[in-house]
C-alpha positions as CSV (number, residue, x, y, z in Angstrom):
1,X,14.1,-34.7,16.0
2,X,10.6,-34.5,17.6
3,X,11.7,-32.4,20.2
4,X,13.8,-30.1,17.9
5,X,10.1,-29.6,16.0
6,X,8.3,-29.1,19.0
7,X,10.7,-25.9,19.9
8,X,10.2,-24.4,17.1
9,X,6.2,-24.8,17.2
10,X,6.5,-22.9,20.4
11,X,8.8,-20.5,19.5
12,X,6.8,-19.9,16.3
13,X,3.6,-19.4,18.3
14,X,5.5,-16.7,20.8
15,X,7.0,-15.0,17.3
16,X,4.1,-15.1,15.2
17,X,1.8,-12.6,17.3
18,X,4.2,-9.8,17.7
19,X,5.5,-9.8,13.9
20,X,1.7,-10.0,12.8
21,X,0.9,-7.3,14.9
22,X,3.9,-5.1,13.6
23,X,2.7,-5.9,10.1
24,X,-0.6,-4.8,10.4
25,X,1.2,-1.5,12.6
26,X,3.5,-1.2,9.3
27,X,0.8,-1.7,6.8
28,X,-1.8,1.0,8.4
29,X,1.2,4.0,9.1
30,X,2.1,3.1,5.1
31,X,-1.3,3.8,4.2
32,X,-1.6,6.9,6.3
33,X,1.5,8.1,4.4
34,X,0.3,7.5,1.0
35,X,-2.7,9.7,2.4
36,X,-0.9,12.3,3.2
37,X,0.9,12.4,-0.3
38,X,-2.3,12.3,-1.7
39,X,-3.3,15.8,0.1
40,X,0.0,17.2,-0.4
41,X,1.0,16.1,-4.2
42,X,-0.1,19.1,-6.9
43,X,-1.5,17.1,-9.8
44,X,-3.8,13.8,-10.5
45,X,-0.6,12.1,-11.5
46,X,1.4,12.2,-8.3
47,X,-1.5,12.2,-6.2
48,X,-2.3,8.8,-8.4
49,X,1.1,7.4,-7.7
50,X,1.2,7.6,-3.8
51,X,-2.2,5.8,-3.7
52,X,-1.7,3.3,-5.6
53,X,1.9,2.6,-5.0
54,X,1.3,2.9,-0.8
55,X,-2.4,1.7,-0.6
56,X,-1.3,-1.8,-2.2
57,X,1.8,-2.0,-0.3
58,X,0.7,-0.8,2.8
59,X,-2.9,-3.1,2.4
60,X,-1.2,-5.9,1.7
61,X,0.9,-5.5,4.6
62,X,-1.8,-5.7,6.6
63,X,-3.0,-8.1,4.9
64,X,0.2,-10.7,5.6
65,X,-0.1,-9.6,9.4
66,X,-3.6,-10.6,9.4
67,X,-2.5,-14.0,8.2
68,X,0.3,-14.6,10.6
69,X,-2.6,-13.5,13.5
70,X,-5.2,-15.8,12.2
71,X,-6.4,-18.8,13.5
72,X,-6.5,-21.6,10.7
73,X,-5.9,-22.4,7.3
74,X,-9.5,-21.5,5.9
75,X,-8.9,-17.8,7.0
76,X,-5.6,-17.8,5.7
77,X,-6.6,-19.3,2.1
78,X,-9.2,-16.8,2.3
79,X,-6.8,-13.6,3.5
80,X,-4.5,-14.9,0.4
81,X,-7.4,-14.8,-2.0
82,X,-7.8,-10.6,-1.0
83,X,-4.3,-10.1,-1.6
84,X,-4.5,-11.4,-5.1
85,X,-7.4,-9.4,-6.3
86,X,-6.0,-6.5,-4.5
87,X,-2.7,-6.7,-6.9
88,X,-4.6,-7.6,-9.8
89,X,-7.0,-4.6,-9.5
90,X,-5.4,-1.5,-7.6
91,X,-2.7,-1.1,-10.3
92,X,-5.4,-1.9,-13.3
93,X,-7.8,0.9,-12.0
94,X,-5.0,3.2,-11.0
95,X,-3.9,2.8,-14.7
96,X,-7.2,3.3,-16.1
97,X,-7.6,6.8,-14.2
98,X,-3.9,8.0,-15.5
99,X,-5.2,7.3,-18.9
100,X,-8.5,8.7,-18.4
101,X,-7.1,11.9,-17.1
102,X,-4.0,11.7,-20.5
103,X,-7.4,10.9,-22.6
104,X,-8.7,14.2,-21.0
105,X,-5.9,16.4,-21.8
106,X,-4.7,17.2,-17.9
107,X,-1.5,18.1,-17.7
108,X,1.2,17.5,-15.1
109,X,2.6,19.9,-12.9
110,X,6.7,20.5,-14.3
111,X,8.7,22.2,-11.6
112,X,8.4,23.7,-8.9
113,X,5.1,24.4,-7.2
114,X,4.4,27.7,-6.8
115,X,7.2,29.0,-8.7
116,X,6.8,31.2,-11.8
117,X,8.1,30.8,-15.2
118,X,9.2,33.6,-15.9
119,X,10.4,36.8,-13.5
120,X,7.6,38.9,-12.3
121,X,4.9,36.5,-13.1
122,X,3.0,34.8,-10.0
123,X,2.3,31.1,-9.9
């Protein structure tokens, strides 16, 4: 039985390095997308939705990679501790903007961008 838990220590320390490293790969190229859609969506309400949605996906992520790369418990209690304010507060203050900008009166964009209502009429 000793033996059996000594393989997979080693094999855990030859796994653990790679996947961490393609977590944090993951976590960053999620975060560049959720960029992107936030220079390419129309209104504050899209643009709101790929940064939150993307940013705490893609941060946390990153964050779990971390963890599997770090070197002791204290780090990883402490890398657990980010995680959990980061999905207590990215949705709360993404929230508080959308209703901020409803409390404002900005509308969303309906259809198509670019596209005019009526024929004859630009955009």
């Amino acid at each position: 039985m000793a033996e059996l838990l000594a393989n997979i220590h080693g094999l855990w320390e030859v796994v653990r390095f790679p996947l961490g490293a393609f977590m944090c790969l993951a976590g960053s190229l999620l975060c560049l997308v959720g960029t992107v859609g936030v220079l390419r969506f129309p209104d504050i309400y899209t643009r709101l939705h790929a940064a939150s949605i993307t940013d705490t996906s893609g941060a946390a992520l990153v964050l779990i990679g971390m963890m599997l790369l770090s070197p002791g418990w204290l780090v990883i209690s402490k890398l657990f501790a980010i995680c959990v304010f980061l999905f207590l507060t990215s949705p709360t203050a993404s929230h508080a903007l959308a209703n901020a900008a409803h409390t404002a009166g900005i509308q969303p964009v309906i259809g198509r961008v670019g596209s005019s209502d009526a024929e004859g009429e630009d955009a």
